[in-house]
C-alpha positions as CSV (number, residue, x, y, z in Angstrom):
1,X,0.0,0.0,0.0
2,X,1.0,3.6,-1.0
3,X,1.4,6.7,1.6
4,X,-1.2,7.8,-0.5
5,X,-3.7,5.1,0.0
6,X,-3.0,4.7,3.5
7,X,-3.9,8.7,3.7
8,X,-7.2,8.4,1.3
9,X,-8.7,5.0,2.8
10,X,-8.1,5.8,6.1
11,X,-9.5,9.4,5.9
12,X,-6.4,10.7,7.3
13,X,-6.4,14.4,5.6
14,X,-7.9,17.0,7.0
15,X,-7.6,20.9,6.2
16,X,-6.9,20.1,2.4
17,X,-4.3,22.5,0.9
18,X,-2.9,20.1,-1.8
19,X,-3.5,16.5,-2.6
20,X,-2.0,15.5,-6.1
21,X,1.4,15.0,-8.2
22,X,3.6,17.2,-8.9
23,X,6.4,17.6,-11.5
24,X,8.8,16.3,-9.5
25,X,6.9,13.8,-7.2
26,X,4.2,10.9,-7.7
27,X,2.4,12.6,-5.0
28,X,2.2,15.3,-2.8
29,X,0.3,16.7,-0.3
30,X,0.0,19.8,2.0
31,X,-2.6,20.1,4.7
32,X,-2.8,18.2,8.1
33,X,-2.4,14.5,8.8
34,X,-5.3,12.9,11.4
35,X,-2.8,10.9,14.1
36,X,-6.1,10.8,16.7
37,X,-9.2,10.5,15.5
38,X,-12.1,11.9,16.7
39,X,-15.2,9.6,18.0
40,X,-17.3,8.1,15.2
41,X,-21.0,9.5,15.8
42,X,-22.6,7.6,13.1
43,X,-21.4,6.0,9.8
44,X,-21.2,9.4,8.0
45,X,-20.3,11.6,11.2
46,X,-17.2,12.1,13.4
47,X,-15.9,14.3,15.8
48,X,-13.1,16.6,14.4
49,X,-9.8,14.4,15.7
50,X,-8.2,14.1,19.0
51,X,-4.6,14.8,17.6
52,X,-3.2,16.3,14.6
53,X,-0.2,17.2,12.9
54,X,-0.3,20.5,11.0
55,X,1.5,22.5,8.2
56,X,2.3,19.1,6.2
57,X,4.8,19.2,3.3
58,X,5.2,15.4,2.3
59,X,6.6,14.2,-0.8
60,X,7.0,10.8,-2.5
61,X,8.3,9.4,-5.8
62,X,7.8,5.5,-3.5
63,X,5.2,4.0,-2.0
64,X,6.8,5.2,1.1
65,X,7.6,9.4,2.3
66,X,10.3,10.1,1.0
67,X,10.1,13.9,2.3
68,X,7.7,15.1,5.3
69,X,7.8,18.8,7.1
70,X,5.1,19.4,9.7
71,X,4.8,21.3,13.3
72,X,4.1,19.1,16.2
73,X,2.2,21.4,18.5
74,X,3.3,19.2,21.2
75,X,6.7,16.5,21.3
76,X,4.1,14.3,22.9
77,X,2.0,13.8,19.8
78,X,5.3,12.3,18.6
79,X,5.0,8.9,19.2
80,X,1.3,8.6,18.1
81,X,2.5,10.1,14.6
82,X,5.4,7.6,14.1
83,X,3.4,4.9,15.9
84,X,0.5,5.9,12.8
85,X,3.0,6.3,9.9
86,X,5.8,3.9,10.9
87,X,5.4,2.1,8.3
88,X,5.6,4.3,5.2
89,X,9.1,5.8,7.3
90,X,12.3,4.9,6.0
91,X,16.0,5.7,7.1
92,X,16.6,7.1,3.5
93,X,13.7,10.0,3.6
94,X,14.2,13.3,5.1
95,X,11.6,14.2,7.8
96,X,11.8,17.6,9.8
97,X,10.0,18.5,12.9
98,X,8.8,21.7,13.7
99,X,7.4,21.7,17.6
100,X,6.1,24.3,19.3
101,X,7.4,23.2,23.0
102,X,11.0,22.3,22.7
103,X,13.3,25.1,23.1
104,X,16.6,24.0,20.9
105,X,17.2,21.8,17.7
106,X,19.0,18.4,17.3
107,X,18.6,15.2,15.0
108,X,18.2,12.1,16.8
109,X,17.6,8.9,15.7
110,X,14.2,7.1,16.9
111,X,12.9,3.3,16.0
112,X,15.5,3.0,13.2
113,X,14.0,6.4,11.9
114,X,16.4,9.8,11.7
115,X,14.0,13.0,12.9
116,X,15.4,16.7,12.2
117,X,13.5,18.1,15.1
118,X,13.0,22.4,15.4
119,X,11.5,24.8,17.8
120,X,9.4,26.3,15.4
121,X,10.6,29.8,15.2
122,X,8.5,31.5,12.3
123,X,5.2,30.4,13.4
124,X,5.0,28.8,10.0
125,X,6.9,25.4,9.1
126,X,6.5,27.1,5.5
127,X,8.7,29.9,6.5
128,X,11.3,28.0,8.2
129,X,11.6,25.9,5.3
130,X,12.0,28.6,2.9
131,X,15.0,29.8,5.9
132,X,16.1,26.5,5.7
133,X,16.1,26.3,2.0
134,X,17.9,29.8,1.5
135,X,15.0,30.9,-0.4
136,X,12.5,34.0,-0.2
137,X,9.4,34.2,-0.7
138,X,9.7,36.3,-4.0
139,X,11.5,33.5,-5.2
140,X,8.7,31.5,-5.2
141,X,6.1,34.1,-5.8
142,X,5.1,33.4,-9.5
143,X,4.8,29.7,-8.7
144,X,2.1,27.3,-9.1
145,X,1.8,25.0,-5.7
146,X,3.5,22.2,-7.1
147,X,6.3,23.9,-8.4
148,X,6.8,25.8,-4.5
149,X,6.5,22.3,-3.3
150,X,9.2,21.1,-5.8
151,X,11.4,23.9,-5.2
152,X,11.3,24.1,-1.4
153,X,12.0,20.1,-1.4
154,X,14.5,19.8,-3.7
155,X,16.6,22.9,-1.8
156,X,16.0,21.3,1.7
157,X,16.8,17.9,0.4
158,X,20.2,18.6,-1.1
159,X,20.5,21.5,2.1
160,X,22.9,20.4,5.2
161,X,21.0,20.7,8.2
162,X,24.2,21.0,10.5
163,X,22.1,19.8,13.6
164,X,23.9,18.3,16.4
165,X,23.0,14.7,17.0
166,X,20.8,14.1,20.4
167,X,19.1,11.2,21.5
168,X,15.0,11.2,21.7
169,X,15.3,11.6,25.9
170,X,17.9,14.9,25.5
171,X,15.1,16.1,22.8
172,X,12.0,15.3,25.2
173,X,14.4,17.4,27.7
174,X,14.0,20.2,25.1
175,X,10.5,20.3,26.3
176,X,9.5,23.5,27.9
177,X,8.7,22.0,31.4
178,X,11.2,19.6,30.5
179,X,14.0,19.4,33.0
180,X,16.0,21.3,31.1
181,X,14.1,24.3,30.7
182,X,15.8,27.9,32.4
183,X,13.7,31.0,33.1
184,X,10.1,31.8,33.6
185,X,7.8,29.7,31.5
């Protein structure tokens, strides 16, 4: 089963921004990726989900993700995410973190899986990407969706994202209430 399939059957997208190919990619998406879903009412209705992960940028020319950007809200969504996506995860694909409770950066190596992981500085993954990337956003202005989604991949995938290496307990420690934490919260 594709990423795609897994996303589609298992009604996994919500807040839609793109959903197709793109010149450089079999598929694509942007939006946000269900990891919680919210209580089944009937058949036809649900709840909105328990848990979410926002500002998606996944990409794919596999059946697994071979590219995948996103903001955590929370490090402890993190293990409900992998645990939901493990296994369209590989060592080979690229996948940054953006959280909004760690103070810090580091890579750090989790179930086999290497995770870039980011305080999410801009308030928009799509701006630290572009940071990330070296790019502006008048760089990208004339382009259609896909090609921005092309563009900011290809620049963060051949980008070095000189993070020190951590393991997943000194990155929970990152964690504002974390015992690492300093000043007034």
């Amino acid at each position: 089963m594709s990423i795609q399939s897994y996303i589609a059957d298992n009604k996994l997208e919500w807040m839609i921004v793109y959903n197709a190919p793109t010149d450089a990619y079999k598929y694509a998406y942007r939006g946000c990726l269900v990891v919680t879903e919210g209580k089944v009412i009937t058949p036809d209705k649900s709840l909105p989900p328990k848990e979410i992960v926002k500002q998606v940028i996944l990409a794919t020319n596999s059946d697994k993700i071979d590219f995948l950007a996103c903001e955590l809200t929370s490090l402890d969504v993190f293990e409900g995410f992998v645990a939901k996506y493990k296994e369209f995860l590989t060592p080979e694909g690229k996948y940054l973190l953006f959280v909004s409770d760690i103070i810090g950066k580091g890579t750090f190596v989790y179930e086999g899986i290497t995770f870039n992981t980011f305080a999410l500085d801009e308030s928009s993954v799509w701006n630290d990407l572009l940071d990330l990337a070296d790019l502006s956003k008048g760089d990208l202005k004339k382009m259609s969706d896909k090609e921005k989604i092309d563009t900011v991949c290809k620049d963060i995938l051949r980008s070095n994202l000189r993070l020190s290496e951590k393991t997943y307990e000194e990155i929970k420690a990152l964690q504002r209430g974390g015992k690492l934490s300093f000043g007034a919260v």
